[in-house]
C-alpha positions, 0 to 999 in steps of 0.5 A: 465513494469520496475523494481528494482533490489536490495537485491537479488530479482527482483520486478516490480515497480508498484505492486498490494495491496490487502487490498480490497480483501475481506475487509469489510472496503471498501464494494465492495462486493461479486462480486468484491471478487469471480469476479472482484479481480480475473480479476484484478490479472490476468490482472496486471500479463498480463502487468508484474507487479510481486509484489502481496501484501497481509496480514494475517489481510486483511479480515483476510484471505479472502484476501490470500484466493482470491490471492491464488485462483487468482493465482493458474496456475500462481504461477512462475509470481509472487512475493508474499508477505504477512504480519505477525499480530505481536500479540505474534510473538514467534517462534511456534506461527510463524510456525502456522501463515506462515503455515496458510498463505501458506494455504490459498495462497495454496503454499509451500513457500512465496517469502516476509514475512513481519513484519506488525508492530513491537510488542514494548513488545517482543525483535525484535531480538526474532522475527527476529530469528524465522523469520530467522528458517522459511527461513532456512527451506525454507518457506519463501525465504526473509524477510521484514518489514512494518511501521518500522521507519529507526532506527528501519529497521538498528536495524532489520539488525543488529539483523537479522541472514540475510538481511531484504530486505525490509519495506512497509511504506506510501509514497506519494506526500501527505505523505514524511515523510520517506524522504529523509533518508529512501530511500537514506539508501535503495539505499545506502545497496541495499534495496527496499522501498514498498510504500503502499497508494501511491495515498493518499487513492485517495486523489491524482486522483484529483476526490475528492474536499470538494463537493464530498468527497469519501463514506466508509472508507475513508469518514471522513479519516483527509485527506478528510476534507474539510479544508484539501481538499481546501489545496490540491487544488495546489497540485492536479492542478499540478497533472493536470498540468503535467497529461495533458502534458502526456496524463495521470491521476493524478493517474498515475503521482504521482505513477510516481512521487513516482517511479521515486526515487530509489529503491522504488516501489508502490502497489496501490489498484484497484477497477477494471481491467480498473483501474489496467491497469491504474496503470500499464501503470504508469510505462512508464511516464517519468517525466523530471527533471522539472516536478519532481521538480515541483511536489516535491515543491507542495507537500511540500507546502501541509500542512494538518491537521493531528493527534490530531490535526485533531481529532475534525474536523473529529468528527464533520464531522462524527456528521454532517453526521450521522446526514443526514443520520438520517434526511434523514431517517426521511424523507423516512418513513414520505413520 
């Protein structure tokens, strides 16, 4: 496993997300909470990874809750990192949602507490103060933020009573839009960027073509539409390309690719403990300068549907199915 060194702490560069621990947003059931999430941690914390990242929202709190068992004769091996819901982030309504936390984690303290959003209608700096009390107490040991833009990160350190180690955004070959500031900022003030959905929700494994589009949550995500998946068509076969050169997944070329950029580190999810093997092993690859830049440029010719512009197709896409699903139906009772 390798590592990134910035803003006094030490993290490895693939972590592990939680946001399926315990959600009914991906459905992967009872056994996969009290059984396989468990399994998954452990193992990961076998191949070094140390960044365990949850949130008070996951679940709401069924993930802390799984984390916090899963780690329980293993705390000094992780680096744990939670988020704050900013619904009234004001200092009492903090001291009672990090303790919150910390229960269901079952630790003292949290080495990571992040800002989920920020909240538009109260002073960043109110916040940031409150945040600020909790690591004086030594509650929390260092303080980020997640879905900051970079102008609203540089105004979180100049208001912060302390540094701001870290922000937790989306990055990946399918997704540069924090380029190319963002990370030269954090590499320039000794900063980390967390990459969360450093796979594209999947997008990126390459198993996923507009015949066989993923079920659940992501089903009718913009990224899966069918015209979407037709322009990810040269973007996975560079994927696979390279992927072959290493003897590796697609998966685990584009988690190299995101971590081969200074300071940065992922936390993909994981469905199984074969797949959190996977991704650990990522961090061995070694892209050349070649293949680096070869994907860079695929990724750049990627363009997808996105935002508003995308919001009919989907709707179409979920009448579509909705529809199967009824004839489908029709079909199993007139049998």
């Amino acid at each position: 496993m390798k590592y990134v060194e910035a803003g006094g702490v030490k993290l490895s560069v693939i972590g592990l997300g939680t946001w399926q621990f315990g959600s009914g947003e991906w459905a992967y059931g009872q056994r996969y909470a009290t059984s396989v999430a468990p399994e998954i941690v452990s193992r990961s914390l076998d191949l070094g990874v140390n960044l365990i990242d949850t949130a008070e929202i996951y679940g709401f709190g069924r993930s802390e809750e799984i984390v916090g068992r899963s780690i329980t004769e293993r705390r000094r091996d992780v680096f744990l990192a939670t988020k704050l819901f900013p619904l009234a982030p004001f200092d009492p309504v903090l001291k009672s949602r990090v303790s919150g936390s910390m229960k269901r984690l079952g630790v003292d303290d949290v080495d990571l507490y992040q800002l989920h959003w920020h909240n538009p209608v109260v002073p960043l700096k109110m916040t940031l103060d409150a945040l600020g009390r909790l690591r004086e107490k030594g509650h929390v040991r260092n303080i980020g933020v997640s879905n900051f833009s970079l102008p609203l990160w540089e105004e979180a350190e100049r208001v912060a009573k302390g540094p701001v180690i870290s922000n937790q955004v989306r990055y990946s070959l399918a997704d540069r839009s924090i380029e190319p500031e963002m990370i030269r900022w954090a590499q320039d003030h000794d900063r980390i960027v967390i990459a969360y959905s450093p796979l594209g929700q999947g997008l990126l494994s390459g198993r996923y073509d507009a015949a066989n589009v993923p079920k659940g949550m992501r089903a009718s995500a913009p990224a899966f539409l069918p015209e979407n998946l037709k322009k990810a068509t040269p973007l996975i076969e560079t994927l696979r390309e390279i992927a072959r050169a290493h003897d590796a997944s697609c998966s685990q070329v584009a988690l190299a690719w995101v971590v081969r950029h200074p300071n940065v580190v992922v936390i993909p999810g994981a469905s199984s403990v074969a797949q959190a093997e996977e991704n650990a092993a990522a961090a061995d690859i070694e892209l050349t300068d070649a293949e680096f830049d070869e994907l860079g440029a695929a990724s750049e010719s990627y363009n997808p549907t996105r935002g508003l512009a995308s919001l009919g197709a989907v709707l179409r896409v979920r009448s579509q199915r909705f529809i199967e699903r009824l004839r489908r139906t029709g079909d199993a009772l007139s049998a």
